[in-house]
Every structure is written in C-alpha cells, then in structure tokens.
C-alpha positions as CSV (number, residue, x, y, z in Angstrom):
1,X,-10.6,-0.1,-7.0
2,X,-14.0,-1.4,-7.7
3,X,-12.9,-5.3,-7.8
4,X,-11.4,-4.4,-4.1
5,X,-14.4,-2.8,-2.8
6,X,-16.6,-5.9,-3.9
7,X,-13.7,-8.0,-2.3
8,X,-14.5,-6.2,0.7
9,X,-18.3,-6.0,0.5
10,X,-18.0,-10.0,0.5
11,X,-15.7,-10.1,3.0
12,X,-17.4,-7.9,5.1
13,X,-20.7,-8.7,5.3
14,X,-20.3,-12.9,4.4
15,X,-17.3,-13.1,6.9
16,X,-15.4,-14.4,3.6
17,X,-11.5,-13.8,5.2
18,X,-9.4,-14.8,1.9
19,X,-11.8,-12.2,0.1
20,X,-10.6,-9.5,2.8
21,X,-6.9,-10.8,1.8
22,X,-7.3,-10.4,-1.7
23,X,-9.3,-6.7,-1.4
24,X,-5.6,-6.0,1.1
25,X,-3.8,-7.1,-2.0
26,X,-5.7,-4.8,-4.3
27,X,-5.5,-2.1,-2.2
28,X,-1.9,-2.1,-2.2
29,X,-1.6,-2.7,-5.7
30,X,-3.6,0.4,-6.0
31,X,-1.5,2.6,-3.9
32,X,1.5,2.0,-6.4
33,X,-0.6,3.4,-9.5
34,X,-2.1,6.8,-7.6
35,X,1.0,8.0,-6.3
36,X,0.9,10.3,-3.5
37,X,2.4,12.9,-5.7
38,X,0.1,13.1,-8.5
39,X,-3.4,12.2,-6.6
40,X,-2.9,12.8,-3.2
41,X,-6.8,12.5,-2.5
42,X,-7.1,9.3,-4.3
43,X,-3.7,8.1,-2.6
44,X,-5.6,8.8,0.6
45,X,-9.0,7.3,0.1
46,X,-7.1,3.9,-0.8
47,X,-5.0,4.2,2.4
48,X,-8.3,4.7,4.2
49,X,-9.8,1.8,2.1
50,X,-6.8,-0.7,3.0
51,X,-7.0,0.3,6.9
52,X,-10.5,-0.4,7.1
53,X,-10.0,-4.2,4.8
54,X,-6.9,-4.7,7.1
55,X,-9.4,-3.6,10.3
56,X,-11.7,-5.6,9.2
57,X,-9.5,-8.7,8.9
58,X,-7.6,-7.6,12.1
59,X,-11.1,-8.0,14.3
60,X,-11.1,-11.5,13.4
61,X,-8.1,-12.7,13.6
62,X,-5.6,-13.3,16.7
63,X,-2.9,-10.7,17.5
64,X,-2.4,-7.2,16.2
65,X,-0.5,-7.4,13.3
66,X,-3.8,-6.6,11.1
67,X,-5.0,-4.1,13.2
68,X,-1.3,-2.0,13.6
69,X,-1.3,-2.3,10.1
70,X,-4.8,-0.6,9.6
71,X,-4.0,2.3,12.0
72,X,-1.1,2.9,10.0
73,X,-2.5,2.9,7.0
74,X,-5.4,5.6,8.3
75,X,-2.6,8.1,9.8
76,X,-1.2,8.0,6.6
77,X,-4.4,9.2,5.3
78,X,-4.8,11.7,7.4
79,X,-1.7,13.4,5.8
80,X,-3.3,14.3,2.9
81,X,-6.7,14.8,4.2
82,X,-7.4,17.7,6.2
83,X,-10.6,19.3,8.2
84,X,-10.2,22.4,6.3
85,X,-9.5,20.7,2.8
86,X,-11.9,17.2,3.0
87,X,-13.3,17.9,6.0
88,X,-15.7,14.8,5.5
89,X,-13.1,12.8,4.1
90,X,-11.0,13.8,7.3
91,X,-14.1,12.9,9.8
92,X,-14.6,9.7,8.2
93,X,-10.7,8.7,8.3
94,X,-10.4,9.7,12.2
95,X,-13.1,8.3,12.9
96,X,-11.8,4.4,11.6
97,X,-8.8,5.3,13.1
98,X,-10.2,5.5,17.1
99,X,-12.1,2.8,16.0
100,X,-8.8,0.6,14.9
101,X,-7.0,1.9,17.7
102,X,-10.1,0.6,20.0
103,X,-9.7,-2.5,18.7
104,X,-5.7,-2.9,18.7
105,X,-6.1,-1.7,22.5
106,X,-9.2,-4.2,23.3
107,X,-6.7,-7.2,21.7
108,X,-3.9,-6.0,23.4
109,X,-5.5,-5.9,26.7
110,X,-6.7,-9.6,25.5
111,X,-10.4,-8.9,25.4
C-alpha cells in the first residue's frame, strides 16, 4: 500500500502518468490480499484508493474508460463504508465519487 500511495503522490503532483498506472496496478494487486470478507474497511479504503489513481489518470486522458472505472471502484466502497459506521471514511468516499462522476459527465459532454 505504501509503494502505491508514493506511486500516486508522483503521479499526482509531477503529472508522471505511467507512475498513476503502476499505483492502478498496485492497487489491484492489493485488493486480492484484503479480501472483502476478512477486512472489509481495508478492502474499502483501497477501492477508494484505486478510484481516486484511476480518477486521476482518467482527468488526463481522452475518453471515459478511466473515469467509469474510478466511479466504480468508489461505489464499491461505499458498500462497506457507511455514515453511521465510518462516517468520515463514508464523506470522503462520496465525496470522490460526485467528483468522478463530474468529471465522466464533463468528458462525456466533451468539455
């Protein structure tokens, strides 16, 4: 998790795409060792985690693929986080995803 949030950090904030394409990679990789079933928190934060790389990625790039990904990726979040459980946690992920789903609409709409 860490080596995918300093992927993202670069990627981020140096506008270094194949770092936001390996963080992707790392994110998923981490979804298959926190199963849903055992750590459903952690399970979430890295869903939350791989829809804000993939929104990241998304804003740059042309088309939607990246950015249906990312909202995706936050609603399946938001299963396991909820307002009265994490309700920080829950803010947080709703708020990425009406930010992703800005975006998808702006690109759709060809802005």
């Amino acid at each position: 998790m860490e080596e995918a949030r300093a992927e993202w950090r670069m990627g981020d904030e140096r506008g270094n795409n194949p770092a936001l394409v390996q963080a992707i990679a790392n994110y998923r990789a981490a979804l298959l060792l926190a199963a849903r079933t055992e750590r459903p928190l952690e399970w979430a934060r890295t869903q939350n985690n791989l829809g804000h790389a993939l929104q990241t990625l998304g804003g740059r790039e042309r088309g939607t693929a990246r950015l249906e990904e990312a909202v995706v990726a936050f609603r399946e979040a938001l299963k396991e986080q909820t307002p009265e459980g994490v309700p920080l946690e829950w803010a947080t992920t709703q708020n990425n995803l009406g930010i992703a789903l800005w975006r998808l609409g702006s690109a759709r709409a060809g802005r």
